[in-house]
N, C-alpha and C positions, 0 to 999 in steps of 0.2 A: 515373637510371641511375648506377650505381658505377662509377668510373673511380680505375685506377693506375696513373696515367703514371709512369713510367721513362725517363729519359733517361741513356744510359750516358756513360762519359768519352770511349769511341772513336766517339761519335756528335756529341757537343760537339764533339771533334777533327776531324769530316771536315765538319760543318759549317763550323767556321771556316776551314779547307783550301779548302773551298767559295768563299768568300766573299771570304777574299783575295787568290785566283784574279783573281776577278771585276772585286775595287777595284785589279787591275792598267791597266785601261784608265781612259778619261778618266771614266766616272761613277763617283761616289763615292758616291752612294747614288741607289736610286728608289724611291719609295712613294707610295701613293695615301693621301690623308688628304678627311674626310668638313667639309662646310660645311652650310650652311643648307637645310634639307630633304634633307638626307642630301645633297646634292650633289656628285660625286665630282670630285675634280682629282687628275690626275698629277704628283707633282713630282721632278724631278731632280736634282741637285747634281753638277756634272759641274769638268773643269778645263780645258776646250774653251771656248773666246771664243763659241762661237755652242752654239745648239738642239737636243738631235736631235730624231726624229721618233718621236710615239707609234705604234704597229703595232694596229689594234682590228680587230680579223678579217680581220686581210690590209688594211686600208686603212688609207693614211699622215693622219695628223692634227700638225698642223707646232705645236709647242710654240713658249712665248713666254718672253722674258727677264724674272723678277720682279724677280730683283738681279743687278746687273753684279759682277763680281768691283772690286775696294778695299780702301782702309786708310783707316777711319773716323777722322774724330778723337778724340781723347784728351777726354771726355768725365768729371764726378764721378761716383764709383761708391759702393758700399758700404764700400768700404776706402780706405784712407789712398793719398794720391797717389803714393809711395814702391813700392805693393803695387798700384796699378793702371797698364794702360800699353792703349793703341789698339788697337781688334778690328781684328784682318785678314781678309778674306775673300778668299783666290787663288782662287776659283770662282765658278762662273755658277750661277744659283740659277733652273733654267726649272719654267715650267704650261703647263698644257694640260688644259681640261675633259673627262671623260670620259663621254663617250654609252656609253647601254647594248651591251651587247657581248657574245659568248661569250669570246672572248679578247683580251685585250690585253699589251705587253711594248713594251720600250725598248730600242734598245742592245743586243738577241737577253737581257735580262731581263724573264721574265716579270713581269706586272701583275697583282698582286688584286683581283677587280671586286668592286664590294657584291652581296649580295641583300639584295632587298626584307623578306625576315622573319631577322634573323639570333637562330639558337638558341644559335650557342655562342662565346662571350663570353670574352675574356682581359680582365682587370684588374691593371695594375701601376700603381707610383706612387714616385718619390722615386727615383729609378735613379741618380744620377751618384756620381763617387768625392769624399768631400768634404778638401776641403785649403782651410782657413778660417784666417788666423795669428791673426785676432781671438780664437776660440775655441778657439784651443791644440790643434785637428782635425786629424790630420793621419792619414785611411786611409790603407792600404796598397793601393792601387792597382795596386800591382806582382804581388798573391797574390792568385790565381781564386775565393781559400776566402773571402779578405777584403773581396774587391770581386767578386762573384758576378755582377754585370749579362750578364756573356757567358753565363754558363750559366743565368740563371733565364729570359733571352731563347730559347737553344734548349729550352728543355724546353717554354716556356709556346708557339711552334712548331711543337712536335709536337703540342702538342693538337687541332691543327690548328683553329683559331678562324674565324669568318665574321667577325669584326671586333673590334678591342682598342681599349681605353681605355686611356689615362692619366691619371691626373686631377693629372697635374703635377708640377714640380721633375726635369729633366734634367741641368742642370749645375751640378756644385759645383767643379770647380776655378779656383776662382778667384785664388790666391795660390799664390806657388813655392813647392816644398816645399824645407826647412829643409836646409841641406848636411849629412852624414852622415844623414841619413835614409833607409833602405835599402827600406823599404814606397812609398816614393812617390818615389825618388830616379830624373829623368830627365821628368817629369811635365811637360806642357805648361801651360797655366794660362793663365789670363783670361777674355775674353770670344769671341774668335775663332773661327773655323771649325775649328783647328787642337785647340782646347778640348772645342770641342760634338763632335767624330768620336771624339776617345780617351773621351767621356764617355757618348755618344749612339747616333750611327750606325755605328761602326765593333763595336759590343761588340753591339748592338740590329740588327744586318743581318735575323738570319734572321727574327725578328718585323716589322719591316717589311715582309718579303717575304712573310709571311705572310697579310696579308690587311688589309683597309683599315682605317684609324685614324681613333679620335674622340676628338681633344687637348684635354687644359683646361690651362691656363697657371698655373704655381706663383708662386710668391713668388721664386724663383730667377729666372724670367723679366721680372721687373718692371725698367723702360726704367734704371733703377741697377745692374742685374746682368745678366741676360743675355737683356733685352730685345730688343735691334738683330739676333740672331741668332731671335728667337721669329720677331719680323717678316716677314723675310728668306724664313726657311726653313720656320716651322710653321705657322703661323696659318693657318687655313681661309679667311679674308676677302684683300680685294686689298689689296696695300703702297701706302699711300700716303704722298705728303713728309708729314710733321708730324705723324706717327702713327708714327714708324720710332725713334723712343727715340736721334735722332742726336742732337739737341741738347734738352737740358733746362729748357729754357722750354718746350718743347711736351710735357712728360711729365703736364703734366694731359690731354691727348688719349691721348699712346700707352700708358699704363697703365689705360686704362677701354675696353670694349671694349662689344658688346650681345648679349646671352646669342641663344642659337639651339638649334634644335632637330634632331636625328636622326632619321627614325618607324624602330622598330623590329616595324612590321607590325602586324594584327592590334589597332589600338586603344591602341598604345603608343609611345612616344618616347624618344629620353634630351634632356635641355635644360643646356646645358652651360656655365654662368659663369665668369667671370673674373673672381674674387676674389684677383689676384694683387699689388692695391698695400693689401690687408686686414693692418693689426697687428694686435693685441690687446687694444685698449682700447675702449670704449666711441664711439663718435662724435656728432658736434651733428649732429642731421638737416637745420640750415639751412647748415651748413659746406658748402664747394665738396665735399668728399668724400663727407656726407652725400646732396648732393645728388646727384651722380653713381648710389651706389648707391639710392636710393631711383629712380630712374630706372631701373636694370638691375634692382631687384626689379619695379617696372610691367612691364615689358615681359616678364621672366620669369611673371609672371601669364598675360597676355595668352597667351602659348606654352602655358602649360601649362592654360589653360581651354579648347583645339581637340582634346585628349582625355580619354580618363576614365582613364587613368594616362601617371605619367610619373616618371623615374627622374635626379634632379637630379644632374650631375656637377661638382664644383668640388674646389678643392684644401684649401682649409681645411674641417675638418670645424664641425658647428653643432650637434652632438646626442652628441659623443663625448668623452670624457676624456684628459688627458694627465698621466704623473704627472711630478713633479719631488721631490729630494730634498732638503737643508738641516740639515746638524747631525743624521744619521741618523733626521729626522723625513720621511715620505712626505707630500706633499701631491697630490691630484687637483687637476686645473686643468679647471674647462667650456670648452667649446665656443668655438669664437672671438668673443668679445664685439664685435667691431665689426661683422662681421655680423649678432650675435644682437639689437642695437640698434637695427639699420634693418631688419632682415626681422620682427622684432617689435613693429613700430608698428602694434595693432590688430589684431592677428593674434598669438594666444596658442601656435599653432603653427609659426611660422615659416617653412613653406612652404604652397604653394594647396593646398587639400586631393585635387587629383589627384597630386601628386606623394605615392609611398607606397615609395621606396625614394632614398634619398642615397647617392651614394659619393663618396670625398674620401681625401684622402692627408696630407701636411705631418706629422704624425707619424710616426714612423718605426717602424712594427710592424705587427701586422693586430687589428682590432677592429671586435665587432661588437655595437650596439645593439638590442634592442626595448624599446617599451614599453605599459604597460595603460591608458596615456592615448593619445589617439588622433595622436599623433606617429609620422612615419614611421619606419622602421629606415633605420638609418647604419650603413655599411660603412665600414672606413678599410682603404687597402690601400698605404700607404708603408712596405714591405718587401722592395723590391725589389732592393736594392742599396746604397744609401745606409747611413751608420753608421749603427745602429741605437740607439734609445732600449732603455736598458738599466734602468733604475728601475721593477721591476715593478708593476702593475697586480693589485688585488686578486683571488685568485678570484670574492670575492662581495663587491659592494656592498654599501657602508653604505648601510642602509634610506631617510635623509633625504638622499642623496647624488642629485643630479641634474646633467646637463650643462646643462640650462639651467632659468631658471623653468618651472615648470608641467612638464616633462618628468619623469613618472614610470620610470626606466627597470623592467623586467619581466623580459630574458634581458638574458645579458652573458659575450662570452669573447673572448679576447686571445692572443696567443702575441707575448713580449717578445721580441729578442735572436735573431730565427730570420728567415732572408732566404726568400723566396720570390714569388710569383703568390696570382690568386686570378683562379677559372675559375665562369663562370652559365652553367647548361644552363635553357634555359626548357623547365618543364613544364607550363605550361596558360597561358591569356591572363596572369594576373596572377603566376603564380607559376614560382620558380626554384631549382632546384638549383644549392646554392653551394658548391664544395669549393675548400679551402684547400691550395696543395702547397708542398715546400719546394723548392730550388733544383734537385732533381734530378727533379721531377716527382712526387712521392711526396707520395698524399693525406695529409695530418696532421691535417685536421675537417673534417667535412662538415655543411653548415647548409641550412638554406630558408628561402625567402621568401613569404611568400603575401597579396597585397595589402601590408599596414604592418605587418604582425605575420613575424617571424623568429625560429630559432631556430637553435644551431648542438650540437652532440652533447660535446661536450668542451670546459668552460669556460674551464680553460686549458690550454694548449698545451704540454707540456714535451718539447724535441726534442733530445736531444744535438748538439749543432753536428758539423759535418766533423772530421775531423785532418789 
């Protein structure tokens, strides 16, 4: 089905009017996020010392405290000691499981229940405003055209979705923006609550309220950045001491996590990794780290041999390109090599052969893989908000050009430097309608899926930006 979403500015506008109405009382956010066997939990974030009560068809179900409101300690981060300072959390962080239901809501806000078969699918990735002094980053956070998270959030909204993905990276403000800086000047920053709302939930309302969520954890999330709030607030599993990224002796627990699965009805799954403490280098399979992932690859097996597809979600892509530039020389860069090291032991393809579609982010654009070897197609959809990678990507491959060994790529198309979503309408067991929109809703490619083979209509994507 052909779809032109449109999302005008006097609807951005009454949404957000909406919304801050709303985050006038004690919750500051409520969304349902999706755990192990699609298992639904309410979660709140309110600024009330106690619980409220979930509402599931007229009957009260009394939520529980995950994290007390505190000011963590001052913990090593990614940045110099100078540039990092203690997460604060002034809020209560409540769950509460949710039983099947016709309706539920919190606080007189409504709740998005799952269905059991969901057709229509929002994809974002990489959303936060990024302010890095390391890397001389410094968005404009201040300018809706610059930092578009609030409106690629209402448009991807009105699509009105049965369930959204992120496949990772929410918060980049992690360091103060530079005095006379007028794009970012005023900015919160670090790891806090006060961080993840101007970066997350406060710009991201009307998609949380849109319907329920199935989060993969970035590299931004990892227990050195902005771990203690993944914990806290997103993570689908229960917070436990020494998994909570408070103190970094136990950051070999709280940055490994164990993949799980979603059914999306019908014979199919999504199975969602946490590849968030993954660099880019190769790994020793008998290393603590090796070991770890070759651990979350078993158990990913395991998940993904109880059906006959399944649709891998993690943040680093493993089948897609990145380019970088040097002395106006372009180079491609493969696939994330630490994971391509340990999901490549013995296995020429890298994932089980029921998995026949990847999606992943950490790059910042939209790109999409096939190929005429029997590797699945890779979606990358970190374009949501984040600065974007601006070093173009070729129309067409070079012929000996792969993202990993043995990976022949076959189709190939990208759009550099252009912020948006990216929406799956399922049209048969195995296959999907994949349209690609920019910030205002507005299709800019349309692609499919069918089993591991994809294609999308327009190789690359050339979109004039806003004014």
């Amino acid at each position: 089905m052909k779809t032109n979403l449109l999302v005008t500015g006097a609807m951005v506008v009454s949404l957000a009017a909406g919304l801050a109405q709303a985050a006038d009382g004690p919750i500051q956010s409520a969304f349902v996020v999706l755990g192990d066997n699609g298992a639904a939990q309410a979660r709140v974030v309110t600024t009330d010392g106690a619980c409220p009560s979930v509402q599931i068809d007229g009957r009260a179900i009394a939520m529980t405290v995950r994290a007390a409101p505190g000011t963590l300690p001052l913990r090593t981060t990614r940045s110099t000691p100078e540039l990092s300072k203690a997460s604060e959390f002034a809020v209560t962080v409540c769950e509460a499981p949710l039983p099947r239901g016709k309706t539920a809501s919190v606080g007189g806000r409504p709740l998005p229940l799952p269905v059991s078969d969901p057709k229509r699918i929002v994809v974002i990735g990489d959303t936060g405003c990024r302010i890095k002094t390391s890397d001389s980053a410094f968005q404009a956070c201040n300018d809706a055209n610059l930092y578009p998270f609030a409106k690629v959030a209402a448009s991807a909204a009105a699509f009105k979705p049965d369930l959204v993905i992120h496949v990772g990276d929410y918060l980049y403000r992690e360091n103060p923006c530079p005095a006379g800086n007028a794009g970012c000047a005023g900015s919160v920053w670090g790891y806090g609550w006060d961080s993840w709302n101007a970066d997350f939930f406060a710009p991201g309302a009307p998609l949380l309220a849109a319907a329920p969520w199935a989060a993969a954890r970035g590299n931004h999330e990892s227990c050195n950045r902005g771990g203690q709030a993944w914990w806290r607030i997103m993570d689908a599993r229960a917070l436990k001491a020494g998994q909570d990224c408070i103190d970094p002796a136990n950051d070999g627990v709280g940055d490994y996590t164990d993949p799980y699965a979603v059914p999306l009805g019908n014979g199919a799954q999504l199975i969602l990794l946490d590849s968030s403490n993954a660099l880019n280098n190769e790994i020793d399979p008998a290393s603590p780290m090796g070991l770890k992932y070759r651990d979350m690859y078993a158990k990913y097996s395991a998940l993904a041999a109880k059906t006959p597809y399944s649709i891998m979600v993690q943040h680093h892509p493993i089948l897609a390109f990145a380019a970088t530039e040097k002395a106006g020389a372009i180079t491609l860069n493969p696939g994330n090599l630490s994971l391509l090291s340990i999901f490549g032991i013995g296995n020429p393809w890298y994932v089980p052969n029921s998995t026949k579609l990847l999606l992943a982010g950490h790059v910042h654009l939209f790109e999409q893989l096939s190929f005429s070897t029997t590797h699945p197609s890779q979606f990358v959809a970190g374009f949501s908000g984040t600065q974007e990678d601006i070093v173009p990507l070729p129309e067409k491959l070079p012929d000996t050009t792969a993202p990993a060994p043995g990976a022949r790529p076959s189709a190939f198309s990208s759009w550099i430097d252009g912020f948006g979503f990216m929406t799956m309408e399922r049209t048969g067991k195995e296959s999907w309608s994949i349209l690609v929109h920019d910030v205002d809703g507005k299709v800019v490619n349309r692609c499919t899926a069918q089993g591991k083979v994809s294609s999308c209509e327009i190789a690359q994507v050339k979109v004039p930006k806003p004014g």
